[in-house]
DSSP file (Angstrom, degrees, kcal/mol; ACC not computed):
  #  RESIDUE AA STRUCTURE BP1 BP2  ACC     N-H-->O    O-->H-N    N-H-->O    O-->H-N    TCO  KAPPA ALPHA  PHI   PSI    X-CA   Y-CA   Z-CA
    1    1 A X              0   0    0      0, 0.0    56,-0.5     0, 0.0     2,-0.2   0.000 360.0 360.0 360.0 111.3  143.8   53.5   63.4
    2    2 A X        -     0   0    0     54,-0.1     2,-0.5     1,-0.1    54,-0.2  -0.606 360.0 -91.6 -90.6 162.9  140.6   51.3   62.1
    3    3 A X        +     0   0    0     52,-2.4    51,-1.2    49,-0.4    52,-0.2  -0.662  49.9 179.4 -74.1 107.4  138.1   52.5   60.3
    4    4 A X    >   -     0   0    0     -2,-0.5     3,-2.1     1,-0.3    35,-0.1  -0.447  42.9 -72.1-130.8 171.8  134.9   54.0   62.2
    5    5 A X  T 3  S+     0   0    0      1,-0.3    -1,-0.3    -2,-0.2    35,-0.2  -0.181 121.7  16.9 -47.6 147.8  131.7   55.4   61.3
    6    6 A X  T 3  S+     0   0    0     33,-2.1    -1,-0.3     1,-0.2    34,-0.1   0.519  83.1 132.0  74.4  -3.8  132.2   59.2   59.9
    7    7 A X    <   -     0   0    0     -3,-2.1    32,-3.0    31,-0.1     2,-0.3  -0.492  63.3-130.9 -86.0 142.4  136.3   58.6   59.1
    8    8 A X  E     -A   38   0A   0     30,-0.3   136,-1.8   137,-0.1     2,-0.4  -0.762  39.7-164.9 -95.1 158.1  136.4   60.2   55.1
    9    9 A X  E     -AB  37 143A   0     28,-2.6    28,-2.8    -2,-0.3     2,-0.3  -0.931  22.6-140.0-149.2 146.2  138.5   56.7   53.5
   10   10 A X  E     -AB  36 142A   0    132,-1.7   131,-7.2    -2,-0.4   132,-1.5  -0.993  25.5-165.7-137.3 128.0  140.1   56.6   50.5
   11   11 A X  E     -AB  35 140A   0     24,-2.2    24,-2.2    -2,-0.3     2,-0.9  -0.911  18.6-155.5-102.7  97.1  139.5   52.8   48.5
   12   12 A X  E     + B   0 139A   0    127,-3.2   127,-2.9    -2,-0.4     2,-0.2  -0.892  39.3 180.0 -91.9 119.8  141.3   51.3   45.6
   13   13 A X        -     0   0    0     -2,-0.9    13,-0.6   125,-0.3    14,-0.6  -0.529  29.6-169.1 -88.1 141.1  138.6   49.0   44.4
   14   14 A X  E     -D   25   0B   0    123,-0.5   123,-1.1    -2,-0.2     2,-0.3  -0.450  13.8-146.5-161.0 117.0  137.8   46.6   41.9
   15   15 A X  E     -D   24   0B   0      9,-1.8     9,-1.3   121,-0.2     8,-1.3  -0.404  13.8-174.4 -71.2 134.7  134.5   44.9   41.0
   16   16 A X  E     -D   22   0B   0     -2,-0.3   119,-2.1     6,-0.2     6,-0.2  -0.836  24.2-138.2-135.8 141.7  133.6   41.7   39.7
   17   17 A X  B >   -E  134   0C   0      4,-9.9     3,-1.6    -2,-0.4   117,-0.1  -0.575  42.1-108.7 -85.0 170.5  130.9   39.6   38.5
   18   18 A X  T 3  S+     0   0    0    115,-0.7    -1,-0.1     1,-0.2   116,-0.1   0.753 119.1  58.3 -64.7 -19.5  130.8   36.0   39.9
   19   19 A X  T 3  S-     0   0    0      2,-0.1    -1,-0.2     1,-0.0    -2,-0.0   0.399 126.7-100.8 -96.2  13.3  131.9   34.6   36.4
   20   20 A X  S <  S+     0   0    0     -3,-1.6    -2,-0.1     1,-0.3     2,-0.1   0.345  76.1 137.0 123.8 -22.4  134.9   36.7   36.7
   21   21 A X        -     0   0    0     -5,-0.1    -4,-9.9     1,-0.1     2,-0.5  -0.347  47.8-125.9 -81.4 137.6  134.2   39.7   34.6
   22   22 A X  E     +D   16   0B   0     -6,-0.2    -6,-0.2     1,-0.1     3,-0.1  -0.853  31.0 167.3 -73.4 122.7  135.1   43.5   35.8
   23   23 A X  E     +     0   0B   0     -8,-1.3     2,-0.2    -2,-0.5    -7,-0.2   0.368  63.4  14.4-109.5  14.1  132.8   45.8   35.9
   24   24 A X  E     +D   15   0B   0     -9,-1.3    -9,-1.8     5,-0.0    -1,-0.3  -0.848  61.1 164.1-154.0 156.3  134.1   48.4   37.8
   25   25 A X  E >   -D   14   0B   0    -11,-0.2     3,-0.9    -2,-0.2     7,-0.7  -0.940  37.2-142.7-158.1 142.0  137.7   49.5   39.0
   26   26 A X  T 3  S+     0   0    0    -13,-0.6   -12,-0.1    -2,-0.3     8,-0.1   0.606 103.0  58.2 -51.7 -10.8  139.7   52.3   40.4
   27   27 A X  T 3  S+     0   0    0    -14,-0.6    -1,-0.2     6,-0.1     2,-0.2   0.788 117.5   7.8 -76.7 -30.9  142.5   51.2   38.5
   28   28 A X  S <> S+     0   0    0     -3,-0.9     4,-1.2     5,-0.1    -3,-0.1  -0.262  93.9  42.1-133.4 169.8  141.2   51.3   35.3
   29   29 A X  T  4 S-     0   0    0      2,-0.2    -5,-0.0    -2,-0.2    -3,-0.0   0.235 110.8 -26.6  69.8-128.2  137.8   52.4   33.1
   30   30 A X  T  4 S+     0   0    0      1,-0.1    -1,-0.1     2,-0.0    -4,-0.1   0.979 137.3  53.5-110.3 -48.3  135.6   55.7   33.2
   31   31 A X  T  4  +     0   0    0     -6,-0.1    -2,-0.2     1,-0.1    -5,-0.2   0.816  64.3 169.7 -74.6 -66.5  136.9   56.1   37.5
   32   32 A X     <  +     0   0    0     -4,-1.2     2,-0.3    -7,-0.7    -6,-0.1   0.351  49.2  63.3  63.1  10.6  140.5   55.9   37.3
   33   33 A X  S    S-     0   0    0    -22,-0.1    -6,-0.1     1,-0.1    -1,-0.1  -0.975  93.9 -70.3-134.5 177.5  141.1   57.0   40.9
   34   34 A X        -     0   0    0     -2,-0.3     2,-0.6     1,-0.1   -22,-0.2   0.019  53.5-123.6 -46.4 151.1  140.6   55.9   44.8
   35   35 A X  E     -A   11   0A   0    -24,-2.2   -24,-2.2   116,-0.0     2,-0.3  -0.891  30.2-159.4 -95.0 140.6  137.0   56.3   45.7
   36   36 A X  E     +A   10   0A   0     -2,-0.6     2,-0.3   -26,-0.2   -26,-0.2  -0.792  29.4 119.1-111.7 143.4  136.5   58.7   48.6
   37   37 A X  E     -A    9   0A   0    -28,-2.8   -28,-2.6    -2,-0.3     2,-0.4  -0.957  61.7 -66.9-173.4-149.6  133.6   58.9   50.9
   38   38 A X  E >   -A    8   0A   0     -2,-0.3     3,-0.7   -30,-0.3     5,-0.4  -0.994  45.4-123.9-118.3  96.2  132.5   58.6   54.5
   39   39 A X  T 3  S+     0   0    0    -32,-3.0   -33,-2.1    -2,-0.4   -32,-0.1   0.059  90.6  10.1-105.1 148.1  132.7   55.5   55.8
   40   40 A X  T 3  S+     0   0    0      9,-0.2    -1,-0.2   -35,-0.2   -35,-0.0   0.791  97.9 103.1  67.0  26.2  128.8   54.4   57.3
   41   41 A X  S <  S-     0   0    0     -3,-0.7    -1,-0.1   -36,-0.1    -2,-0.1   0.006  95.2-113.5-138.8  19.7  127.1   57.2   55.9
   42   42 A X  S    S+     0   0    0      1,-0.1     4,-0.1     7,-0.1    -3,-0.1   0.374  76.4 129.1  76.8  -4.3  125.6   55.6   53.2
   43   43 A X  S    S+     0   0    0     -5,-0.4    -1,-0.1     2,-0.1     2,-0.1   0.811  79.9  34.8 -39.3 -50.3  127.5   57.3   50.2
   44   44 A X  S    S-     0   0    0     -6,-0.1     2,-0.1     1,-0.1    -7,-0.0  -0.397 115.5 -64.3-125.1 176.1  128.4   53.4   48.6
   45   45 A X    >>  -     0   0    0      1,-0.1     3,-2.0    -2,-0.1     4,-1.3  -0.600  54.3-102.7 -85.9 148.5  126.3   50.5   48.8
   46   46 A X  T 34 S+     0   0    0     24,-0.4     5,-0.2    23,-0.4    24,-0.1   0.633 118.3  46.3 -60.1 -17.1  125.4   49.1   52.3
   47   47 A X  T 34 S+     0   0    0     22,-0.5    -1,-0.3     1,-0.2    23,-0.1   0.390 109.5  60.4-101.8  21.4  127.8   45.9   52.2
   48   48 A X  T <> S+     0   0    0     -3,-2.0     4,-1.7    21,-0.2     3,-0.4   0.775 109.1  37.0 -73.3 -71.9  130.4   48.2   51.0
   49   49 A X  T  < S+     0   0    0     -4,-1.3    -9,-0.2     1,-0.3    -2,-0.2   0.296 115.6  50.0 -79.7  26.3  130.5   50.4   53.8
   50   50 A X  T  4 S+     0   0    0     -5,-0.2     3,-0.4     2,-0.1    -1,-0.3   0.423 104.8  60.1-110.2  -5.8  129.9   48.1   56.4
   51   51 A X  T  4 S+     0   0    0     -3,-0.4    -2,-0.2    -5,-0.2    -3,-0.1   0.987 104.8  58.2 -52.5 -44.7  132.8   45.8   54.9
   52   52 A X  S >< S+     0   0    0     -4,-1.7     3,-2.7     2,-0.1     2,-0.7   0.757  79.3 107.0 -54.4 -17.6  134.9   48.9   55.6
   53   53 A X  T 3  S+     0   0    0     -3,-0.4   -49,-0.2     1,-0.3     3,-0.1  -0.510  86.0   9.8 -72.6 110.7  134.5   49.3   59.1
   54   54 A X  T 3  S+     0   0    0    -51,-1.2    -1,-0.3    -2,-0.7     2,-0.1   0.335  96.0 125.3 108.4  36.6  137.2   48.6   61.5
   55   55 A X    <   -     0   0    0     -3,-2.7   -52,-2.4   -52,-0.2    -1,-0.5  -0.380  48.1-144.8 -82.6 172.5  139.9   48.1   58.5
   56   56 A X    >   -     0   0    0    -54,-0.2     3,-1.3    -2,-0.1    84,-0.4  -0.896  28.1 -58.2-134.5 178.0  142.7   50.0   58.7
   57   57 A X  T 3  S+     0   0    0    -56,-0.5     2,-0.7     1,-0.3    84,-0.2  -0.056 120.1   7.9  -4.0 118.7  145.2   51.9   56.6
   58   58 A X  T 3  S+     0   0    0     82,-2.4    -1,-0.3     1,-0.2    83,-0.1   0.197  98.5 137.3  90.2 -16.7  147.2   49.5   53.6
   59   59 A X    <   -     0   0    0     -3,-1.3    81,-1.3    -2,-0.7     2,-0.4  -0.154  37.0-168.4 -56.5 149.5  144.7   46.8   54.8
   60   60 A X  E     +C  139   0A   0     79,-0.2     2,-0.3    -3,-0.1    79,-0.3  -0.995  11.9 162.5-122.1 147.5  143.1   44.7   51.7
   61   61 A X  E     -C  138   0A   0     77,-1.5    77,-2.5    -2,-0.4     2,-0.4  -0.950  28.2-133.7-150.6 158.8  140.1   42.3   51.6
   62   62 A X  E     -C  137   0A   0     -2,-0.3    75,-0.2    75,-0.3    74,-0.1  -0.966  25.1-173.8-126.2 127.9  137.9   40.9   49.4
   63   63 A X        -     0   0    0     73,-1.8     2,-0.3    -2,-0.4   -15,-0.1  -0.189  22.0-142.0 -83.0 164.3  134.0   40.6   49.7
   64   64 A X        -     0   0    0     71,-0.1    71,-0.2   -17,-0.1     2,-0.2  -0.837  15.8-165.0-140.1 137.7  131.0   39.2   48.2
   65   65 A X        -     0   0    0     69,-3.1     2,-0.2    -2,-0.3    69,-0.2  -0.676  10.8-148.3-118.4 140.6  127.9   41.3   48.2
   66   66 A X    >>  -     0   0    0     -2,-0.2     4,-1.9    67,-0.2     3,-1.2  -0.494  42.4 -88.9 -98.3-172.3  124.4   39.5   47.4
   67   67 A X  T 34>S+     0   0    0     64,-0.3     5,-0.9     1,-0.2    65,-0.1   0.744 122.8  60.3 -60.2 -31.6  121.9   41.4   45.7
   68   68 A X  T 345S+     0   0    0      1,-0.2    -1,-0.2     3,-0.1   -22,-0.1   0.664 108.7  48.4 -87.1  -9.5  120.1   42.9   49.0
   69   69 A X  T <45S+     0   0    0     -3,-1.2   -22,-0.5   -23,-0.1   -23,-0.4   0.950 119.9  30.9 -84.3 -45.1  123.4   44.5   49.9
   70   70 A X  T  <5S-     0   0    0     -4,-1.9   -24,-0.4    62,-0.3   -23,-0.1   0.921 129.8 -15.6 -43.0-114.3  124.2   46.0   46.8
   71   71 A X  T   5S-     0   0    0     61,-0.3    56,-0.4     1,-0.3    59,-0.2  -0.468  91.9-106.1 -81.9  26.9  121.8   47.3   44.2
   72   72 A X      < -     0   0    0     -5,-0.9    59,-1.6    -6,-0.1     2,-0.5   0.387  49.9 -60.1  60.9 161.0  118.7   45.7   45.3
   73   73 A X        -     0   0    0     57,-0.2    -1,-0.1    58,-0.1    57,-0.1  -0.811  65.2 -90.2-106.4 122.1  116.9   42.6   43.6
   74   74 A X        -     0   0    0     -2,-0.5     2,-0.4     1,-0.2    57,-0.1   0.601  48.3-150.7 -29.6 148.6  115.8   43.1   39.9
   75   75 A X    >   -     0   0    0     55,-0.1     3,-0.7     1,-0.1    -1,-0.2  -0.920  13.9-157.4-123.9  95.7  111.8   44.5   40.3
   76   76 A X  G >  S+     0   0    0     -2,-0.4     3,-1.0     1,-0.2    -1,-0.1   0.614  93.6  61.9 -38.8 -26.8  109.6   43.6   37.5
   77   77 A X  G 3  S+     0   0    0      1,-0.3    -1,-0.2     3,-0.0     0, 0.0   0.970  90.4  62.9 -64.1 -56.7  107.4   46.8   38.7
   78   78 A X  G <  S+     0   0    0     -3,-0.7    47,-0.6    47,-0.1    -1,-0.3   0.541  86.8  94.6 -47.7 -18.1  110.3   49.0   38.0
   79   79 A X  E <   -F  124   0D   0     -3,-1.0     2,-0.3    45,-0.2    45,-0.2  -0.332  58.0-172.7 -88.2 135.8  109.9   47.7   33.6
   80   80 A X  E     -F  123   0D   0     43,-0.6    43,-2.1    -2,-0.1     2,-1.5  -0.892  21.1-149.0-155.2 109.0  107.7   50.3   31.6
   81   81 A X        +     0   0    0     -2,-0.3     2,-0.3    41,-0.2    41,-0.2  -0.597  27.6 166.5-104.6 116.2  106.3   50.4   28.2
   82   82 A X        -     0   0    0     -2,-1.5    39,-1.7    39,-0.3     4,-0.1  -0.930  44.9 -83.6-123.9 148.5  105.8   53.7   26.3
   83   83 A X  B >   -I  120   0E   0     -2,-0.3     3,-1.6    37,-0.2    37,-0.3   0.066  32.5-130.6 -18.6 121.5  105.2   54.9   23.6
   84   84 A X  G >  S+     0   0    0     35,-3.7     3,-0.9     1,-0.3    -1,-0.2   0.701 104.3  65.2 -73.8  -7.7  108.4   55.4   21.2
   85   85 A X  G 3  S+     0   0    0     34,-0.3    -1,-0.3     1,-0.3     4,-0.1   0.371  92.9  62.3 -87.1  -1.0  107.4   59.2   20.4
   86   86 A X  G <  S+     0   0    0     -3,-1.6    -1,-0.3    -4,-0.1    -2,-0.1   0.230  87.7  88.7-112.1  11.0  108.1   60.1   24.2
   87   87 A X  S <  S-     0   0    0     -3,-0.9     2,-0.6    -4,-0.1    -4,-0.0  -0.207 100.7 -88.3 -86.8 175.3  111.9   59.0   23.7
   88   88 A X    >   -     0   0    0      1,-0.1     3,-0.9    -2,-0.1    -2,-0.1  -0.797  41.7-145.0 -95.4 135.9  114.2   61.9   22.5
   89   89 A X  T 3  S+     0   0    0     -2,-0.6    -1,-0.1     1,-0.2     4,-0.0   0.571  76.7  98.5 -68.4  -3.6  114.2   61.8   18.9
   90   90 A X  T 3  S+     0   0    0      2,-0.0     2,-0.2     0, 0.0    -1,-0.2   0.323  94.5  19.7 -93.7   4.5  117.3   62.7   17.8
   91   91 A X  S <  S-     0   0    0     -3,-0.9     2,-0.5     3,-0.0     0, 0.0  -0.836  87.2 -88.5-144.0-169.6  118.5   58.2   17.1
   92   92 A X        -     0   0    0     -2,-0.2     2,-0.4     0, 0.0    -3,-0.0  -0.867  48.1-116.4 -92.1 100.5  116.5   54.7   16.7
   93   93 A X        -     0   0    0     -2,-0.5     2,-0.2    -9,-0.1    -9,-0.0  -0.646  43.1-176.6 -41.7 117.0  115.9   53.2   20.1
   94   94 A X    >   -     0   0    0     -2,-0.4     3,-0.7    19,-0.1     2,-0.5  -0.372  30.9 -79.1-134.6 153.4  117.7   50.0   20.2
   95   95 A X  T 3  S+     0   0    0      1,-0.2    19,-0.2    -2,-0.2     3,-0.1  -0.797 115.4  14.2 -39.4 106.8  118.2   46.9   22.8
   96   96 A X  T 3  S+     0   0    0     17,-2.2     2,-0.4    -2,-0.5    -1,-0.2   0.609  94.7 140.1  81.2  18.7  120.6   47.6   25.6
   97   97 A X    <   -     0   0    0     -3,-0.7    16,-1.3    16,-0.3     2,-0.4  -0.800  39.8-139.8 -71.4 123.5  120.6   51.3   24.8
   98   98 A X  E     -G  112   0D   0     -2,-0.4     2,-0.2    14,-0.2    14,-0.2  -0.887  17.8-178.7-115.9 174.1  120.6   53.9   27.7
   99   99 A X  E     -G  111   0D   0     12,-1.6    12,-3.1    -2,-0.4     2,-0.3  -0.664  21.7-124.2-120.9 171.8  119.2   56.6   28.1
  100  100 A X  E     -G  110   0D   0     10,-0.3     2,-0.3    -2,-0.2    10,-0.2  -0.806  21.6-175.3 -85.8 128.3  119.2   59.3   31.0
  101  101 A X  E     -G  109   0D   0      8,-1.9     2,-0.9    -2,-0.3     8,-0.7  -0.891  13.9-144.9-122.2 171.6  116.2   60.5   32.9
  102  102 A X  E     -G  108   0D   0     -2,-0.3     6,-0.2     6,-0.2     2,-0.1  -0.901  12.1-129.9-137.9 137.4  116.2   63.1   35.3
  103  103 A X    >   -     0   0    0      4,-3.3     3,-0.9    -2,-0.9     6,-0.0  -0.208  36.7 -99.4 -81.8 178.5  114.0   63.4   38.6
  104  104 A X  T 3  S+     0   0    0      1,-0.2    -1,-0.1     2,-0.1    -2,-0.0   0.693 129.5  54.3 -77.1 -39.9  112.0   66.3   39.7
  105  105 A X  T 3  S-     0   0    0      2,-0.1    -1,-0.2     1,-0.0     3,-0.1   0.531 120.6-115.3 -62.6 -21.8  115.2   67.1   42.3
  106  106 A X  S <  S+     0   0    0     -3,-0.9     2,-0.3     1,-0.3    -2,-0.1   0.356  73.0 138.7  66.0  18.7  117.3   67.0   38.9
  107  107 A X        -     0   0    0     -5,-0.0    -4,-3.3     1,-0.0     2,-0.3  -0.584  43.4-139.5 -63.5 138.9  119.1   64.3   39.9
  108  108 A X  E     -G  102   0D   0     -2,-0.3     2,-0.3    -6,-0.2    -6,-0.2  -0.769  17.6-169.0-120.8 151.8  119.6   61.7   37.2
  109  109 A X  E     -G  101   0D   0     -8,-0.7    -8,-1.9    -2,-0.3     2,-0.2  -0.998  32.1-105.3-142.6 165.3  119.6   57.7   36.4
  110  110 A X  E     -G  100   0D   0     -2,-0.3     2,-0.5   -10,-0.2   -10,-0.3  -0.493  31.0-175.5 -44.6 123.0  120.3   55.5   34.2
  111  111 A X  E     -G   99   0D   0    -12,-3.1   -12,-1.6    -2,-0.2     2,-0.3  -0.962  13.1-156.2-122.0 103.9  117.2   53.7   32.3
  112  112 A X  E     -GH  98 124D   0     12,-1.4    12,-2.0    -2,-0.5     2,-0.4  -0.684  10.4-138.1 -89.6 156.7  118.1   50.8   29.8
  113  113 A X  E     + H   0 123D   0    -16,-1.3   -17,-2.2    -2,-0.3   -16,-0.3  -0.817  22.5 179.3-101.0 128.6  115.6   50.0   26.8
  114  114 A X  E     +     0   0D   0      8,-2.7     2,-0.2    -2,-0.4   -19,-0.2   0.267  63.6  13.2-137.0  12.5  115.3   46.1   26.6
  115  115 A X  E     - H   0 122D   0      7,-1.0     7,-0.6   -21,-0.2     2,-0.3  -0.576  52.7-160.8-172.5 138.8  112.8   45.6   23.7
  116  116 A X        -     0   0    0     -2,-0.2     2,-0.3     5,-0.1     5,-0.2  -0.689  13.4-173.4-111.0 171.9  111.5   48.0   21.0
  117  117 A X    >   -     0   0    0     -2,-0.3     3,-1.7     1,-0.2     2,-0.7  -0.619  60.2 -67.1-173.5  65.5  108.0   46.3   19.5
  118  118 A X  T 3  S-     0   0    0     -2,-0.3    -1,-0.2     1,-0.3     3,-0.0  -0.467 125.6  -1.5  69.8-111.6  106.9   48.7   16.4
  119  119 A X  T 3  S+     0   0    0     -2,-0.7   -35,-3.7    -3,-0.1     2,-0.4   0.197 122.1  90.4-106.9  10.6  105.9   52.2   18.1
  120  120 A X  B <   -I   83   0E   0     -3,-1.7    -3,-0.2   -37,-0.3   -37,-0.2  -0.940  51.6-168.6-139.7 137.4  106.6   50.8   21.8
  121  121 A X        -     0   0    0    -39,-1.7     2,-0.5    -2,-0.4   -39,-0.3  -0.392  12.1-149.8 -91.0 144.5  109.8   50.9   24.0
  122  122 A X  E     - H   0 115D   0     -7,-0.6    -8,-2.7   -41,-0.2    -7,-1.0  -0.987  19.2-161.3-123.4 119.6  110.0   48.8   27.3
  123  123 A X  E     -FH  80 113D   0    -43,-2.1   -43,-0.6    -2,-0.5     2,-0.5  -0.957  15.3-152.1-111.4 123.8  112.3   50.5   29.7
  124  124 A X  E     -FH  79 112D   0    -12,-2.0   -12,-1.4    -2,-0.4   -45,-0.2  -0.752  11.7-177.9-101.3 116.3  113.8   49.0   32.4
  125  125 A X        +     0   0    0    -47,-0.6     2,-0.1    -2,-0.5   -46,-0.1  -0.229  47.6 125.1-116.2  30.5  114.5   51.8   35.6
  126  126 A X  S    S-     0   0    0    -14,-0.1     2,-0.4     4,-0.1   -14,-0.3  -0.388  83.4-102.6 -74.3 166.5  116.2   48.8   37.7
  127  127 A X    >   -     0   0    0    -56,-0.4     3,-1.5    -2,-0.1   -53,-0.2  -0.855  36.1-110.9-104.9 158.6  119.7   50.2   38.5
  128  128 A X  T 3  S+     0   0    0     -2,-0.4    -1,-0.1     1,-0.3    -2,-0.0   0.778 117.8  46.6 -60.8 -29.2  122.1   48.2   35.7
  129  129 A X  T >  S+     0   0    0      2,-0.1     3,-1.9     3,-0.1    -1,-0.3   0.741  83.0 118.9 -64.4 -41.2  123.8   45.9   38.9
  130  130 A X  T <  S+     0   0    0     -3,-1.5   -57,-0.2     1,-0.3   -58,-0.1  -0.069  76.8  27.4 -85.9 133.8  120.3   44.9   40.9
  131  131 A X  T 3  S+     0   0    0    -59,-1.6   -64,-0.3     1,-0.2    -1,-0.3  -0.254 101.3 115.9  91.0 -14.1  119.8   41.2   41.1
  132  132 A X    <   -     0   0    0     -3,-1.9     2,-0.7   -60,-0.2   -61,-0.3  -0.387  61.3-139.7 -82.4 150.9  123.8   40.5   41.0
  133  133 A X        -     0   0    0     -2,-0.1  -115,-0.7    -3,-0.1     2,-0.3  -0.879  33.9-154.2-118.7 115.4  125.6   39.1   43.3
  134  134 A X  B     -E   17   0C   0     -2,-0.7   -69,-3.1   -68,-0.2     2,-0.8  -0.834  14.6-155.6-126.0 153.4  129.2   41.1   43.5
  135  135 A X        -     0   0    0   -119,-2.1     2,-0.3    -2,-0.3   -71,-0.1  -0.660  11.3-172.9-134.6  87.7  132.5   40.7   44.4
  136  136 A X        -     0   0    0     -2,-0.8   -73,-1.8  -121,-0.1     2,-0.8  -0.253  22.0-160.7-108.9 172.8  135.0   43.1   45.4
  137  137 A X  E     - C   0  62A   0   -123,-1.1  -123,-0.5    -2,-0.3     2,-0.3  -0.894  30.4-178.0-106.8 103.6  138.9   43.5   46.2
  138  138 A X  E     - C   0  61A   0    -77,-2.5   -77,-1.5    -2,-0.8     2,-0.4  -0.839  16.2-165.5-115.1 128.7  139.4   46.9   48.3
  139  139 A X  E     -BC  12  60A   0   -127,-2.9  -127,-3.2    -2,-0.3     2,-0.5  -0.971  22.6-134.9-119.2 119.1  142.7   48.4   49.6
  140  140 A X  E     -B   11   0A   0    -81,-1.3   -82,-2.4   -84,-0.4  -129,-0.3  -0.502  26.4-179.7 -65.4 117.3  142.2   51.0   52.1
  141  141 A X  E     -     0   0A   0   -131,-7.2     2,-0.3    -2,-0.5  -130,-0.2   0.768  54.6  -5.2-102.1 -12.5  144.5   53.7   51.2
  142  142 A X  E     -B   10   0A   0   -132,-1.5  -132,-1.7     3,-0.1    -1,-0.3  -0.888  54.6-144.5-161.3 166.8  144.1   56.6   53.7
  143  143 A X  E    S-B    9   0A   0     -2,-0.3  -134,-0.2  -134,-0.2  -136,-0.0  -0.820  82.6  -9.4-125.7 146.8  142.0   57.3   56.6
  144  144 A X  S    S+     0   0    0   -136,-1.8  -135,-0.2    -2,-0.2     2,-0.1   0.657  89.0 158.2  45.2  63.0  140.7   60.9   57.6
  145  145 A X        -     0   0    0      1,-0.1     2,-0.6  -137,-0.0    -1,-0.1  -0.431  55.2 -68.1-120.1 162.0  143.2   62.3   54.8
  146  146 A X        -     0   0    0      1,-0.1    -1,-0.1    -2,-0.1    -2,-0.0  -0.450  61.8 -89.1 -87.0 130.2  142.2   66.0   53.4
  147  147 A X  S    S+     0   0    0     -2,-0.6    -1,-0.1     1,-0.2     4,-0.0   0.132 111.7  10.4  -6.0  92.5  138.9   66.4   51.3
  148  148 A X  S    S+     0   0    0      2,-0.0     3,-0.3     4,-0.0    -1,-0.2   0.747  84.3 142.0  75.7  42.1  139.6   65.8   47.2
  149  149 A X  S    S+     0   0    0      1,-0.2    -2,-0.1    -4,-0.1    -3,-0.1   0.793  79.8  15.9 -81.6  -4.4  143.0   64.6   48.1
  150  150 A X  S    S+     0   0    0   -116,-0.1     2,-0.3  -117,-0.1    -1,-0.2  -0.335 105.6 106.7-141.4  52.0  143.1   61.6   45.2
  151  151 A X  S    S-     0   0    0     -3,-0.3  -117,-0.1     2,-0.1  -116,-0.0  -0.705  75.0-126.9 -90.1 168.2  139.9   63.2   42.9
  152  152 A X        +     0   0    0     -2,-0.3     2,-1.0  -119,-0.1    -3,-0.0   0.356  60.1 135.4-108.4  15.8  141.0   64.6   40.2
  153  153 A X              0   0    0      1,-0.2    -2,-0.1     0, 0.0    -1,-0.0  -0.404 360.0 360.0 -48.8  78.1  139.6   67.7   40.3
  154  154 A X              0   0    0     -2,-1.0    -1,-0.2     0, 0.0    -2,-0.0   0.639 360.0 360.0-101.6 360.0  142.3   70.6   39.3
């Protein structure tokens, strides 16, 4: 059975930058199991779920996604300086701190701080991936298998 638009897939993953470094894997870190989703339905980023399509079962390959598949490429727009009194008070803003913001939908993202300059922060709302060019190693582990069968949800 290959892998077709709508089939739920379960993926052991792992991501790489080009000079070698992980930064994410199913194996491993804050994920620690298969990623599930719906293969062509837009859940993962797009040259992730078109790699998957027409793989099968036990299959493995390894990709390399350029920036316009992933995470988009880096947006200067997206960089914002405010005031430091509109941060949460409760530390010292820092370089290559994030913080969390939360949308009007209460959905939330990441926002990293990249230079604090007396009473003003510059915040960067690029997502932490966008302009890299990334490289993963996938084994398909199931096809159409039942819903939360490798979350870890008890």
């Amino acid at each position: 059975m290959t892998i077709k638009k709508g089939d739920l897939i379960a993926v052991n993953y792992e991501g790489r930058f080009q000079n070698g470094e992980i930064f994410d894997s199913s194996s491993h870190g804050e994920h620690k199991h298969p990623l599930e989703f719906k293969a062509g339905e837009g859940k993962v980023v797009k040259g992730f779920d078109q790699a998957v399509i027409g793989m099968e079962k036990d299959e493995e390959k390894e990709f390399t996604l350029k920036p316009e598949e992933a995470y988009g490429e880096h947006n200067p727009q997206l960089q914002q300086k405010i005031p430091k009194s509109q941060l949460p008070q409760d530390q010292e803003p820092e370089v290559g701190m994030m913080i969390v913001a939360k949308t009007p939908d209460g959905s939330e993202f990441p926002i990293q701080i990249t230079a604090v300059d007396g009473d003003t922060v510059t915040l960067d709302m690029n997502h932490p991936l966008a302009g890299k060019t990334l490289i993963f190693k996938i084994k398909i582990l199931d096809i159409n298998h039942k819903v939360g069968k490798y979350s870890h949800n008890h």
